[in-house]
C-alpha positions as CSV (number, residue, x, y, z in Angstrom):
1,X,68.8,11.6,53.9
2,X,67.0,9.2,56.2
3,X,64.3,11.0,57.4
4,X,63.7,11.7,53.4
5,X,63.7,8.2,52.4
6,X,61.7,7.6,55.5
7,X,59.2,9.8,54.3
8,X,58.9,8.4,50.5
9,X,58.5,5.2,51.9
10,X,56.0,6.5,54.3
11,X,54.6,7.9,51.1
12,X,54.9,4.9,48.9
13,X,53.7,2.9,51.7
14,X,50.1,4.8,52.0
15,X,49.9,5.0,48.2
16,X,49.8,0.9,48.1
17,X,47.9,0.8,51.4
18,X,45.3,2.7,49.3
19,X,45.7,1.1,46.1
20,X,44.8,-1.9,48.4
21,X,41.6,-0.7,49.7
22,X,40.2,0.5,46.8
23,X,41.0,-3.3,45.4
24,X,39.5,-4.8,48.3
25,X,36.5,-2.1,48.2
26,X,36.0,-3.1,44.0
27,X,36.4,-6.8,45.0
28,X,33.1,-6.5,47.3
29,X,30.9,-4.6,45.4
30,X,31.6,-7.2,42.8
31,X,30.8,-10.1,45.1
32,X,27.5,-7.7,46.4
33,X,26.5,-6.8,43.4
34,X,26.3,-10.6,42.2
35,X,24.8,-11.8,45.7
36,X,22.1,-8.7,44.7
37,X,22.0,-10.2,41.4
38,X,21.3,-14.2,42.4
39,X,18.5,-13.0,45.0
40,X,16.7,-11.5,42.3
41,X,17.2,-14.4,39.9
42,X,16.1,-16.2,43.2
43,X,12.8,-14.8,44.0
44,X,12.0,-14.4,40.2
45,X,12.2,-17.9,40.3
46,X,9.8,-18.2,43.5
47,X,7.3,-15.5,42.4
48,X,7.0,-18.0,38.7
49,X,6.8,-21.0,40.7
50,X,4.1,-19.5,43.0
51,X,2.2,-17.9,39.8
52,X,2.4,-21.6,38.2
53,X,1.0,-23.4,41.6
54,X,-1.8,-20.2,41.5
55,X,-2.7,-21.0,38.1
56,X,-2.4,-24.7,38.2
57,X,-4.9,-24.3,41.5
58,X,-7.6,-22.2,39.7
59,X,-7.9,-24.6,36.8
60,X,-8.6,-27.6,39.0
61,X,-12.2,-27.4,38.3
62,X,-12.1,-25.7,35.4
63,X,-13.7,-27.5,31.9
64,X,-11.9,-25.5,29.3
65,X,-9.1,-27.3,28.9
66,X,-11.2,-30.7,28.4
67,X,-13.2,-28.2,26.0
68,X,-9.6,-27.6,23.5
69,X,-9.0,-31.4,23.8
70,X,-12.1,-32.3,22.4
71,X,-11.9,-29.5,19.9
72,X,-8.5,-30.6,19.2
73,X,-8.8,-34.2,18.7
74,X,-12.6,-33.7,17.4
75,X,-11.2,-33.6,13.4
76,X,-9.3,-36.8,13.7
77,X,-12.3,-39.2,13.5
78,X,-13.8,-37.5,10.8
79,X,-11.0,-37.2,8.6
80,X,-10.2,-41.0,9.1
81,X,-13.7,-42.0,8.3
82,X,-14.2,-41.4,4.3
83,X,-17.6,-39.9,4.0
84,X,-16.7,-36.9,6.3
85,X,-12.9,-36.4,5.3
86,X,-13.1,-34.1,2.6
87,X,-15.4,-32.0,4.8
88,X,-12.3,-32.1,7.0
89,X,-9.9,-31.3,4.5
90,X,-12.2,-27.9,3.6
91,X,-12.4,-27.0,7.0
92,X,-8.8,-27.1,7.6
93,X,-8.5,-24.5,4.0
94,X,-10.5,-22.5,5.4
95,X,-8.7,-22.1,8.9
96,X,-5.5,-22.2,7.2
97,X,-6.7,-19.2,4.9
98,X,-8.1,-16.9,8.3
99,X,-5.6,-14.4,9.7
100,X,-2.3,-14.8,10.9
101,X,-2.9,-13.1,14.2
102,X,-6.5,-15.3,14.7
103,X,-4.5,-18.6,14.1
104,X,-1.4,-17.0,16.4
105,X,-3.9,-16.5,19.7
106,X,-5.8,-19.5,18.4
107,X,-2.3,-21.5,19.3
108,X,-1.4,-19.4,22.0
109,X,-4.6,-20.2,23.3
110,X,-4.7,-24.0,23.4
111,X,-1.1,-23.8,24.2
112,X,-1.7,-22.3,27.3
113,X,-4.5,-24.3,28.2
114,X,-2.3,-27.2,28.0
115,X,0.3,-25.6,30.2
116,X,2.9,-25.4,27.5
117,X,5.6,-23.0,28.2
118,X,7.3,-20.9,25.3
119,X,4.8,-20.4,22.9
120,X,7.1,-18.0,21.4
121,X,9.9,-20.6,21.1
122,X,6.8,-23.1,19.2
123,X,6.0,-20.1,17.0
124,X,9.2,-19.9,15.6
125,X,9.3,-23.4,14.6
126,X,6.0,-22.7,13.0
127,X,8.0,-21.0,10.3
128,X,10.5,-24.0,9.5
């Protein structure tokens, strides 16, 4: 009677042993997969601050963002000044009236140049 209750236990014993490992073994490729996981996240994060410090490099000497400030600000003094305004008014119709997708990359566009971020996210208050 034991040697039979020796043996279940024996039994029993290897059954939780195993039900241990396998725990243990779960637990790990949990905390591997989420090591994996925060090393991508990680050089994501590198590789976009690289691209960014690439970018910001090749527009040192570059004119065309000066260009969309100029172009950007250039309708302010006209429409202040009265003789020009409703020339200013018309020409802000008529822009208003071109495609969606033209004025879209026409954001995008100066949005960029500008360095902003989440042009998505800025076109969506666009509709507001």
């Amino acid at each position: 009677m034991i040697n039979l209750l020796t043996a279940v236990a024996g039994i029993a014993g290897n059954w939780v042993d195993g039900k241990v490992q396998e725990t243990k073994a779960k637990s790990r490729a949990r905390v591997a997969d989420a090591e994996a996981r925060a090393e991508v996240s990680k050089r994501v994060a590198e590789g976009t601050q690289q691209w960014e410090n690439t970018m910001a490099d090749s527009t040192k000497d570059s004119w065309k963002d000066e260009l969309a400030l100029v172009v950007l600000l250039l309708p302010l003094p006209f429409a202040l000044y009265e003789p020009t305004r409703e020339g200013v008014r018309e020409a802000f119709v008529i822009l208003e009236s071109l495609p969606d997708w033209y004025q879209y990359l026409l954001f995008i566009a100066i949005s960029a140049s500008f360095g902003i971020k989440g042009a998505d996210k800025l076109m969506s208050l666009r509709g507001k």
